[in-house]
C-alpha positions in Angstrom: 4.2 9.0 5.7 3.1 5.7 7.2 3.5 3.8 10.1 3.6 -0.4 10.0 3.6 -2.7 12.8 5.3 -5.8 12.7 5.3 -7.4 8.9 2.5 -6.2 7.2 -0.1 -4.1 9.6 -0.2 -0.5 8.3 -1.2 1.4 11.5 -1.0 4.9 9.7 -1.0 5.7 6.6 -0.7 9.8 5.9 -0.5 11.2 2.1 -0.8 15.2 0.9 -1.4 15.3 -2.5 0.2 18.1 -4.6 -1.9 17.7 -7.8 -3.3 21.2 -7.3 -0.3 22.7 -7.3 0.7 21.4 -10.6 -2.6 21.7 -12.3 -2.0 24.3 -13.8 1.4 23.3 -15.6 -0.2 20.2 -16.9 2.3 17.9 -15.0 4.8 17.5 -12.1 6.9 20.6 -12.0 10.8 19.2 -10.3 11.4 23.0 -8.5 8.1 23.2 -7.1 7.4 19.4 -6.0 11.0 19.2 -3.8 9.9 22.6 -2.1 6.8 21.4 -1.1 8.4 18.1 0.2 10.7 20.0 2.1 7.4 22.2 3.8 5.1 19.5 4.4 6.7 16.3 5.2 7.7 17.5 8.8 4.1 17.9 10.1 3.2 14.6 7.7 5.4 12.4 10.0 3.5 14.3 13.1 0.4 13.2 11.5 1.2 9.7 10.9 2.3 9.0 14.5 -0.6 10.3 16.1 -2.6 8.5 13.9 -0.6 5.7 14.7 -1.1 6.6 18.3 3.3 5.6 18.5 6.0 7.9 19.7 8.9 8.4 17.7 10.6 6.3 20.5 9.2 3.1 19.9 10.3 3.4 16.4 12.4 0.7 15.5 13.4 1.1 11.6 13.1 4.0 9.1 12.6 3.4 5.9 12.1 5.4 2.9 12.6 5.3 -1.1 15.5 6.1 -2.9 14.6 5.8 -6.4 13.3 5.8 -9.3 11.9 9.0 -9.0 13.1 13.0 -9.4 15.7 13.5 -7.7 14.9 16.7 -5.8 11.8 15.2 -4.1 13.7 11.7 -3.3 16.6 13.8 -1.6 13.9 14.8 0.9 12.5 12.3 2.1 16.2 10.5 2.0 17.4 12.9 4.4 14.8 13.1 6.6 15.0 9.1 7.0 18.6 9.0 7.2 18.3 11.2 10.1 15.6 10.1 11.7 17.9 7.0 11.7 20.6 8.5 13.0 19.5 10.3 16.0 17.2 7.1 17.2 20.2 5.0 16.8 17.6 2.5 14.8 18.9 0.6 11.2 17.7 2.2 7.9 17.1 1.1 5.0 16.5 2.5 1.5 13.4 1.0 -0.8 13.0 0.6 -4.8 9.9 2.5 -5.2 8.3 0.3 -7.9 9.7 -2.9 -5.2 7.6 -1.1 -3.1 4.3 -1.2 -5.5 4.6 -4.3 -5.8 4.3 -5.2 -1.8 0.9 -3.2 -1.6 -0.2 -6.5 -2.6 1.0 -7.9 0.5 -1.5 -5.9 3.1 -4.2 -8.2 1.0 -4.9 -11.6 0.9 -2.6 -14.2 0.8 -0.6 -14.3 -2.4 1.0 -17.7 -4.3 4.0 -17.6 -5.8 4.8 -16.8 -9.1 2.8 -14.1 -10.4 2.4 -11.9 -13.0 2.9 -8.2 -11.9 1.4 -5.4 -14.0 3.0 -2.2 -13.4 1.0 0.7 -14.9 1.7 4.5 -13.5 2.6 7.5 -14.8 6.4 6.7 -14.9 6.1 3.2 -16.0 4.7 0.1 -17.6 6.4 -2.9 -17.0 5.1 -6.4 -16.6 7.5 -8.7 -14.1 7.5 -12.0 -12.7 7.5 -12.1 -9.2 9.3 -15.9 -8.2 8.7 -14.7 -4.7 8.9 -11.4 -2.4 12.3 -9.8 -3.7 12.8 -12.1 -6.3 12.1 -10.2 -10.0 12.4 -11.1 -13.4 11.5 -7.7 -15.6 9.7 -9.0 -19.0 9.0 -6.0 -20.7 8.7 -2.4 -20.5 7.7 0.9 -21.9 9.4 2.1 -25.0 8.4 5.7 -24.8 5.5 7.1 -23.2 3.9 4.7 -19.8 0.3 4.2 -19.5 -0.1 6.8 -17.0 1.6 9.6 -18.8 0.1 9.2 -21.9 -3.2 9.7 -19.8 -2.1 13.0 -18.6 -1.1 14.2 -22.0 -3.9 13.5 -23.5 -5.9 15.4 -20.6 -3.4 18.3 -21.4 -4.4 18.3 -25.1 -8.0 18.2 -24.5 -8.2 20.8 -21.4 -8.9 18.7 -18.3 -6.0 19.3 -16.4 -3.7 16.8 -14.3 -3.5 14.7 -13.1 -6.2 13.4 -16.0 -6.3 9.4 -15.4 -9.8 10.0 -13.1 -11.2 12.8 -14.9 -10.7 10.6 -18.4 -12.3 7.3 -16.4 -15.3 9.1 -15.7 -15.8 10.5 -18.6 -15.1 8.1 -20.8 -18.5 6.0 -19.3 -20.5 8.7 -20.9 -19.0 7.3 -24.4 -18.3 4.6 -26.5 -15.5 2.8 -26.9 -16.0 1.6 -30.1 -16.7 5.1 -31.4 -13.2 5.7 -32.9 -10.6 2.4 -33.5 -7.4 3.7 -32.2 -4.1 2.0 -32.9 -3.1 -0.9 -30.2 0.6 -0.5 -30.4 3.2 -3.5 -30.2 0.0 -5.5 -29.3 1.1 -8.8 -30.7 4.6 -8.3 -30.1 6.8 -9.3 -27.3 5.7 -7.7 -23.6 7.3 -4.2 -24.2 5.2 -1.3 -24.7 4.4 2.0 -26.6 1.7 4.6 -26.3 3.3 7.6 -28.3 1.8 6.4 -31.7 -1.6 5.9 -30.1 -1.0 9.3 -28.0 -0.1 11.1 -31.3 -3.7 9.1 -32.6 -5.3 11.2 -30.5 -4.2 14.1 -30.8 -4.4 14.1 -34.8 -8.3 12.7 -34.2 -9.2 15.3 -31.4 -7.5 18.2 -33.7 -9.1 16.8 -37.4 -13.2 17.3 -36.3 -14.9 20.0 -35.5 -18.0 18.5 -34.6 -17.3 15.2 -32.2 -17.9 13.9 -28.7 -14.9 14.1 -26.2 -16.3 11.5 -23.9 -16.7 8.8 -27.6 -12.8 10.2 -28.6 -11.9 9.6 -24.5 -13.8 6.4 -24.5 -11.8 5.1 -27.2 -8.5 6.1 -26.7 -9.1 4.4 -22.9 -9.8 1.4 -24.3 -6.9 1.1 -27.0 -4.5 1.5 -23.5 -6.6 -1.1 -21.6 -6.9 -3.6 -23.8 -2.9 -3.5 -24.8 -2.1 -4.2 -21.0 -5.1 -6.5 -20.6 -3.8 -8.7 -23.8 -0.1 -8.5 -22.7 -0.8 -9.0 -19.3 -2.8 -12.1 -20.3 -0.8 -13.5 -22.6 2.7 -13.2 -20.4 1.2 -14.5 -17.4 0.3 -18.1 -19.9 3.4 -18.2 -21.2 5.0 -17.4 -17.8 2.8 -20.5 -16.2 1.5 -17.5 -14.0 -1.7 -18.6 -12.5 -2.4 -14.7 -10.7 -1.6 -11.2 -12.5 -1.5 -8.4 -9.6 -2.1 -5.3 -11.1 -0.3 -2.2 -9.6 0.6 1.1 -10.0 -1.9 4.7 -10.1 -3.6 3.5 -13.5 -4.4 0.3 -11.2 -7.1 2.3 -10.3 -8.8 2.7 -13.5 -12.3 0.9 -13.2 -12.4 0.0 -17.1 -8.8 -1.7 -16.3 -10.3 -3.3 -13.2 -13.1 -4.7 -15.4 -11.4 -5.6 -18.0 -8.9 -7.3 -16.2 -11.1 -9.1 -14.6 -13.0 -10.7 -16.6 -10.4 -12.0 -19.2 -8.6 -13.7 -16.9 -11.9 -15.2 -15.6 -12.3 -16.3 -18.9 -8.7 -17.7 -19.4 -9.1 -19.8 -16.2 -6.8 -17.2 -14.3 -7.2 -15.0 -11.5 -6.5 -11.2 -11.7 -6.5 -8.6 -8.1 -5.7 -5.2 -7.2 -4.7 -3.3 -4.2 -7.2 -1.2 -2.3 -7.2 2.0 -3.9 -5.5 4.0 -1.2 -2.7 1.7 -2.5 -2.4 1.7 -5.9 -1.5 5.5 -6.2 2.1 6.7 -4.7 1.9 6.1 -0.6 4.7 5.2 2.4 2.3 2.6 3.3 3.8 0.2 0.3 7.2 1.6 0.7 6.6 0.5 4.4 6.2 -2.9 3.8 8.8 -3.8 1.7 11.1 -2.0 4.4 10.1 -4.0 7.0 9.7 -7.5 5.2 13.0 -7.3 3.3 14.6 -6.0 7.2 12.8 -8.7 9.0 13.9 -11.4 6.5 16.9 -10.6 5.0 18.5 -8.9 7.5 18.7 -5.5 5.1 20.1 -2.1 5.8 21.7 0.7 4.0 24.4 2.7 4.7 23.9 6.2 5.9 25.5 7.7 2.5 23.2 6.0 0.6 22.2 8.7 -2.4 19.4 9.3 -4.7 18.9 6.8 -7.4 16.4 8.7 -10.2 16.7 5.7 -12.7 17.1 2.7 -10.5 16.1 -0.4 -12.0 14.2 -3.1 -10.3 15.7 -6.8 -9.8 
């Protein structure tokens, strides 16, 4: 739940994380994730507006996602907006969720147009060129497995739980990444992507030594994932004439990305940013903006009926 004044000011920003309760399944179980959603995001919205010091009277637009996403989970927070909506006799509107990653760039500083957009969580991996806000042309995506998910299965083979991107981060500084050369698929080919043959690497590597250090094995699978998106990323936003790639999205956070990232495009005279962490991971805060940009500029609103979308496509 968040709260935004105006364009862009987030005044409230409220998230409860559900990662313990999937732990132990070793991903995000459908059932159990929409029940939660249904418990906590009453007393969530309670939270945000006393953070945001705002009654639900001076509320002027409610906004919330409506796909991609599992379907349970975006029915609740669908119906909660639509009413909310209904009952302040404010406009609604429904937001792309990965539109709405891409606007957590737009609480930072000020952004020229186009960029490059790297999209890496644990549902997808896309690279897009962004002409302007709400203007996308998708250049490639993930074939099977995204970045993020091939993170968590990895954790799951190896015993460290989900959701496994941060655990696998910090361990994999205690290693080398040079200590085992895993596959970099589709590396030199086109901006799609594909981390089950690296992910199946892995797992045949892990399971074929008795003797070896997770944190080298970790270390080096890490890096075969950050240096595909850091050479696609690269290479799209030249050919794209793409001065700025935004990175996006909960491997965003990743600090050997972040480096990475960095300093290639330093070196191919380009500039590369991130979100503040609070924003790269799944929030309101982004959905938020979007909302209110695409309301206060284009006029948008949905319709009341507006359903659940699980495999709405962006642009």
């Amino acid at each position: 739940m968040a709260v935004i004044e105006g364009r862009d000011k987030i005044i409230a920003n409220q998230i409860f994380s559900q990662e313990k309760l999937h732990e132990k399944y070793g991903g995000v179980v459908p059932e159990i994730a929409s029940r939660n959603h249904l418990k906590k995001i009453s007393p969530l919205l309670e939270e945000a507006l006393a953070e945001a010091e705002v009654g639900m009277g001076e509320v002027d637009l409610v906004v919330s996602t409506y796909g991609p996403g599992l379907v349970g989970p975006l029915l609740v927070g669908l119906s909660l907006g639509k009413s909310l909506a209904y009952s302040l006799e404010v406009p609604f509107l429904g937001v792309n969720h990965l539109e709405g990653h891409i606007f957590a760039h737009l609480s930072g500083e000020e952004t020229s147009f186009p960029f490059l957009a790297l999209l890496v969580s644990g549902g997808h991996t896309s690279l897009i060129l962004v002409e302007d806000w709400g203007d996308y042309r998708k250049l490639g995506g993930t074939r099977d497995d995204a970045a993020g998910e091939a993170f968590d299965k990895v954790g799951y083979m190896t015993g460290l739980g989900y959701p496994a991107g941060p655990k696998i981060d910090r361990l994999s500084r205690e290693g080398s990444p040079e200590a085992v050369d895993f596959p970099r698929p589709m590396i030199e080919k086109g901006y799609d992507f594909s981390f089950a043959g690296l992910k199946t690497a892995f797992k045949l590597q892990f399971e074929s030594e008795e003797e070896q250090r997770l944190p080298d094995l970790l270390a080096s699978f890490q890096e075969a994932v950050v240096d595909t998106l850091v050479t696609k990323a690269i290479r799209a936003a030249k050919e794209q004439n793409c001065s700025t790639i935004s990175a996006m999205g909960g491997v965003s956070a990743n600090s050997r990305l972040r480096e990475r990232l960095l300093a290639q495009a330093k070196k191919e005279g380009l500039e590369a940013n991130f979100p503040p962490l609070e924003l790269c991971t799944d929030n309101a805060a982004m959905i938020g903006l979007c909302g209110a940009f695409r309301h206060r500029e284009f006029g948008d609103t949905s319709p009341l009926s507006l359903g659940p979308d699980p495999s709405l496509k962006l642009g």
